[in-house]
N, C-alpha and C positions, 0 to 999 in steps of 0.2 A: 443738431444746432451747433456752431462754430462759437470757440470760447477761446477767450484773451489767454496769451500768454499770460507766464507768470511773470516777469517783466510789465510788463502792461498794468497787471495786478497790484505790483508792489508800488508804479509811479503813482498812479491813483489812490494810494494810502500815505502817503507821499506829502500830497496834495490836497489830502485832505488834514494833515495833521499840522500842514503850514499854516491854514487857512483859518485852523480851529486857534494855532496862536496868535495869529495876526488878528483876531476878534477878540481874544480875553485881550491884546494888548492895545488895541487901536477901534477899536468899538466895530460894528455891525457891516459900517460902509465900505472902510476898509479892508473888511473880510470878502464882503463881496466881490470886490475888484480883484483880490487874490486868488480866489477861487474860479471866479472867470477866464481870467488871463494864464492860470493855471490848467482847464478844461483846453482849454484854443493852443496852449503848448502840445500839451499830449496827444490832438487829433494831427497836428501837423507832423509828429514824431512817430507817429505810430503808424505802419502802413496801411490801407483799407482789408486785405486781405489777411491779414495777419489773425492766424488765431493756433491753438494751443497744440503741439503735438501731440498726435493719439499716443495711445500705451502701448507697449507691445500685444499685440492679438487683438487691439481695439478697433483697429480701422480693416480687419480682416469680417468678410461674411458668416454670420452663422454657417454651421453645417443645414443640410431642408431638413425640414423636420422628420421626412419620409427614411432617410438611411438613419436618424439618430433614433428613430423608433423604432426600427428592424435591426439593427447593433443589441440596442435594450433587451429584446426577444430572445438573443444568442445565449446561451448559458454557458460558452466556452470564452476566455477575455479577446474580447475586440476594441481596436482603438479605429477614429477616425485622422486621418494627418493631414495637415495642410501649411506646409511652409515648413517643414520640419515638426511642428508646434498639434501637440493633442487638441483636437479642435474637438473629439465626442470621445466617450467611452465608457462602455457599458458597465451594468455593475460587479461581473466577473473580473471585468480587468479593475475597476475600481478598488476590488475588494484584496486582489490582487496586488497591485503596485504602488494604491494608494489613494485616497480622495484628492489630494493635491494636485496631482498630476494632470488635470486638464487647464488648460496654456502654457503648458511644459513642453519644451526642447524634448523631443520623442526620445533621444539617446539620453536626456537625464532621466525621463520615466521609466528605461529599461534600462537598468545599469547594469548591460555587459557586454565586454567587447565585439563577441561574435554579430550582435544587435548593432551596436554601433556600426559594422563596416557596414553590412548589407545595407542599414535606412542612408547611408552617406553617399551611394553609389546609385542612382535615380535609374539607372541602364541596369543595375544587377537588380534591383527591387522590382522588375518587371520576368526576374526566371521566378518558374514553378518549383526550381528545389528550395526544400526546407530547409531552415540553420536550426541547429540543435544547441539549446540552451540550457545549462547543466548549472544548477545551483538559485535560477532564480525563485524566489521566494523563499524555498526554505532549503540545504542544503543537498537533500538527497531528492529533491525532486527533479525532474526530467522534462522538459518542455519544446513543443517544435514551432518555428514560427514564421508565417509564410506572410510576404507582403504582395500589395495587389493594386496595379496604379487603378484612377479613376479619370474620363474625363474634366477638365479644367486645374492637373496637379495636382487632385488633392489619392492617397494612397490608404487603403485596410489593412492593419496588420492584425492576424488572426493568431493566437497563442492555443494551440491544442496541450493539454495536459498526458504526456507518455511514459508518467512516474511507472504506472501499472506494468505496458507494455514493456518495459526496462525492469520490472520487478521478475517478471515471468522471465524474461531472454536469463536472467540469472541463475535462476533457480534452475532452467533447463541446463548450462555448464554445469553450475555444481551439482545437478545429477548426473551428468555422464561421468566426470571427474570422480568422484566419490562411488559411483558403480563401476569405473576402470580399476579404482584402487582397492576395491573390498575383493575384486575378481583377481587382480591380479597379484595378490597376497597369500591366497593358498594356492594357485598357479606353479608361483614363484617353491613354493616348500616343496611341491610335489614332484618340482624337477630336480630340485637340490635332491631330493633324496633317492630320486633314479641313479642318477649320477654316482651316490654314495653307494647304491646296493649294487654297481656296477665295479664297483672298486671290491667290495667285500662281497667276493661271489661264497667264500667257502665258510661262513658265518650264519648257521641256522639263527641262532637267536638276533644278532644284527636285524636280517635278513624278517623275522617278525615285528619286532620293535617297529620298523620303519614303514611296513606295508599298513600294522595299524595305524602311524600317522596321516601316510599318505591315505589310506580309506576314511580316516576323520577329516582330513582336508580337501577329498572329493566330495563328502556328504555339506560339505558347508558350504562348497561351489554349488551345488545342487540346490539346498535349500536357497540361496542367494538367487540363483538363474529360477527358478519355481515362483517366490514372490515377485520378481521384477514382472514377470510372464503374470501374474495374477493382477498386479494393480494396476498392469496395460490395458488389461481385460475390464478391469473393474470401470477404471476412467473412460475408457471405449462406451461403456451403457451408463453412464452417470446422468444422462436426459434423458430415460426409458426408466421412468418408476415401475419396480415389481409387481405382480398384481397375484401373487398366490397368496395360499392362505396357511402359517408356520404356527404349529404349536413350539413356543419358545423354550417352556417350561419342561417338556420332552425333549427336544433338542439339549437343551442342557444339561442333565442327567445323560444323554448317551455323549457327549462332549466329557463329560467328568469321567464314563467308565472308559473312552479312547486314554485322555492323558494318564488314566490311573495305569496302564497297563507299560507307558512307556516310562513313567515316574511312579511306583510304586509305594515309593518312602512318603510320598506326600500326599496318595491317594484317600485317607481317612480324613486329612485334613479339609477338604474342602467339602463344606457346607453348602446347600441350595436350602432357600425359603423360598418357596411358591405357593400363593394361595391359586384359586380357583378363576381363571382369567382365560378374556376370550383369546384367540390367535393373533398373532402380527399380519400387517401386509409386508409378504416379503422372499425371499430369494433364498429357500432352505441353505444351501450351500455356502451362498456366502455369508450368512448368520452364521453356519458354521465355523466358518473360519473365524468371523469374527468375535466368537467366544474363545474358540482356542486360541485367539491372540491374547488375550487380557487374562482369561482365566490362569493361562500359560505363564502370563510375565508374573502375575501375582504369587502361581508356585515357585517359578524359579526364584522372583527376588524377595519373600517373604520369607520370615526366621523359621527355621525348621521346627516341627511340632506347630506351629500358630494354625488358626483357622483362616480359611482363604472363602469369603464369605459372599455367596452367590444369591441374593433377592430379586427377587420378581415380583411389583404389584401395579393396581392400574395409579394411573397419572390425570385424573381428570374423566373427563368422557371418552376420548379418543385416544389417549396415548397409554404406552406400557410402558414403564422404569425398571430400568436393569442395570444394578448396581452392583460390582466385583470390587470387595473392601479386604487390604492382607496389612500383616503387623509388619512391617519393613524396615529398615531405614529411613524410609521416606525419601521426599526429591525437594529441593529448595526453592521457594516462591520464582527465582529468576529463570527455572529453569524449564516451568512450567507451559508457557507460551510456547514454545520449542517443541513440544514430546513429538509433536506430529509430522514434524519436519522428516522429509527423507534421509535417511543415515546419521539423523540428530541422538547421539547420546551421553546421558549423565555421565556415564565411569566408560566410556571404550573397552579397557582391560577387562573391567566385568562382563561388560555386555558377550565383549566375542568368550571370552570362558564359557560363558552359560550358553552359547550357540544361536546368538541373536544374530538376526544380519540387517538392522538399525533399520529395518521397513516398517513390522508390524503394527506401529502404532497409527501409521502413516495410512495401511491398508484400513484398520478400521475405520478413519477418519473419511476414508474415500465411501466405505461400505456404508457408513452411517446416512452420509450426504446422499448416494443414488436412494437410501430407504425416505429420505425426505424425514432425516429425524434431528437428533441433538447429544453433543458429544461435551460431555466436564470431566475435567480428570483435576483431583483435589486433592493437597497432599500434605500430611504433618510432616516434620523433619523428625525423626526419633521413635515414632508413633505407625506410620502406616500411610497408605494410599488408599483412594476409594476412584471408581473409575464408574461413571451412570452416565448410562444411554439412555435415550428418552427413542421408543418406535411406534408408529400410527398403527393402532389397532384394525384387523380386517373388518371391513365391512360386515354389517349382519348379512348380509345375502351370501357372503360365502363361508 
């Protein structure tokens, strides 16, 4: 329906306010005639067509109700455009950019440059390449965003979330980076020290001194290229759950007699409590390994003479809890999230002294995951570490 300007509005209050004087001041008759001749001004002054300008986005059509329904469905933010101006949008991009933002100027609802050129350019909003959108919503998110004309001008602009896909691409560098530097660190010693025993050919003792280093910084090259090759392996079958059937409790026990033979000092020290429990489902081997990782870090980083304390009991109906607790230093709350990251370590210096090559926590993390199990590592500062695995008991049929 068509409505007076506000002009129009204001002469008519006007007119009415003359009318109401000229009546307290001139009694009834007189108000009449003013108010008359006042009505027959403003029809002549006013043009017949004259009526109120719409608001911005008011004299625009809804979007059908058919694409603002299927938008709504999308779970990834969808806007609909038309005239520049958000005419629909779903609750993802809502919740995203904001409740306000529909009859927004599309380049104020996405406030970022790379956004601004493409909706500006009505010929480029029609290519299939995506603009990569870096900061919007929260700083370290990642986002790609494709627009898409529609019959009668109006355009989709579709926001896919690639924070993930950009988390991974990172973490893939800084594992090549961080395994080119672990490898080329005893590399680098072992050629220094060719070079030196090439200098000092007539120096028996020289000449030993350095072969044992160089043999300690081949065995570390080795153990380094062994893990990398084992969590290739491991992640390779991480959708193929195990389906054998491990006495835990026996595997652990011959785990303790393997490291006691290669650490002898700290052989007495470790403890196993097992009661009487059925089997895991699971992958003898890399069970193995994955005791001698934690069993292993608790001897190396635990105070000498302390108990390094191996428990085994059930967890409900289906699970076994295996819990490796040593008196340590301990690790600090911050630093805790982290253990499992690749070549992530608390003290470096320590770690490579003690012959670590910053995987192992990593590989049980992977091992625990293809068992379809559960990984907490809990730590006092000053007090100790406790590291429990939670593993699905086998089936009674095997």
């Amino acid at each position: 329906m068509a409505r007076r300007s506000p002009r129009t509005i204001i002469a008519v209050l006007v007119v009415l306010i003359i009318t109401g004087a000229i009546w307290l001041a001139g009694g009834i008759e007189a108000a009449g005639i003013a108010l008359i001749g006042g009505i027959v001004i403003l029809m002549i002054a006013t043009p017949p067509g004259e009526v109120e300008a719409p608001f911005p986005g008011e004299g625009e059509a809804p979007p059908p109700a058919g694409i603002a329904d299927a938008i709504e469905a999308i779970f990834e933010p969808v806007l609909l455009v038309a005239s520049n101006r958000v005419a629909a949008a779903n609750r993802a991009a809502r919740a995203l950019l904001g409740e306000h933002v529909l009859g927004e100027d599309v380049r104020v609802a996405i406030r970022h440059p790379a956004a601004a050129e493409r909706l500006l350019d009505p010929e480029e909003s029609a290519s299939d390449a995506p603009i990569q959108l870096i900061g919007l919503g929260s700083r370290d998110q990642h986002w790609e965003m494709r627009v898409r004309s529609l019959p009668g001008g109006q355009r989709i602009v579709h926001l896919s979330d690639r924070t993930g896909s950009h988390a991974a691409d990172r973490i893939r560098v800084d594992f090549v980076a961080n395994a080119s530097h672990e490898l080329r660190t005893p590399l680098a010693s072992i050629l220094g020290f060719i070079e030196t025993l090439e200098d000092a050919a007539d120096d028996p003792e020289t000449h030993a001194r350095f072969l044992n280093v160089m043999g300690t910084e081949a065995r570390r090259m080795q153990r380094l290229i062994d893990d990398l090759m084992s969590l290739s392996r491991i992640e390779a079958e991480k959708y193929r759950a195990p389906d054998d059937s491990v006495d835990l409790a026996a595997l652990a026990r011959e785990v303790r007699d393997e490291l006691a033979a290669v650490a002898p000092e700290r052989a007495s020290d470790v403890v196993i409590d097992a009661a009487a429990l059925p089997p895991v489902r699971g992958d003898k081997v890399q069970l193995s390994q994955l005791l001698h990782n934690i069993v292993g870090n608790a001897m190396k980083y635990g105070r000498a003479g302390t108990p390094v304390a191996v428990t085994l009991k059930a967890s409900g109906d289906s699970m076994i809890r295996l819990s490796v607790a040593d008196e340590s230093e301990g690790i600090a709350p911050e630093h805790l999230p982290r253990l499992t990251e690749r070549f992530y370590r608390v003290d470096s210096s320590r770690s490579r002294a003690a012959g670590g090559t910053g995987l192992g926590l990593a590989i049980v993390k992977h091992i625990v995951e293809r068992h379809r199990g559960r990984l907490d590592i809990g730590s006092v500062v000053g007090k100790g570490t406790t590291v429990t695995i939670f593993l699905p008991a086998a089936p009674a049929s095997q």
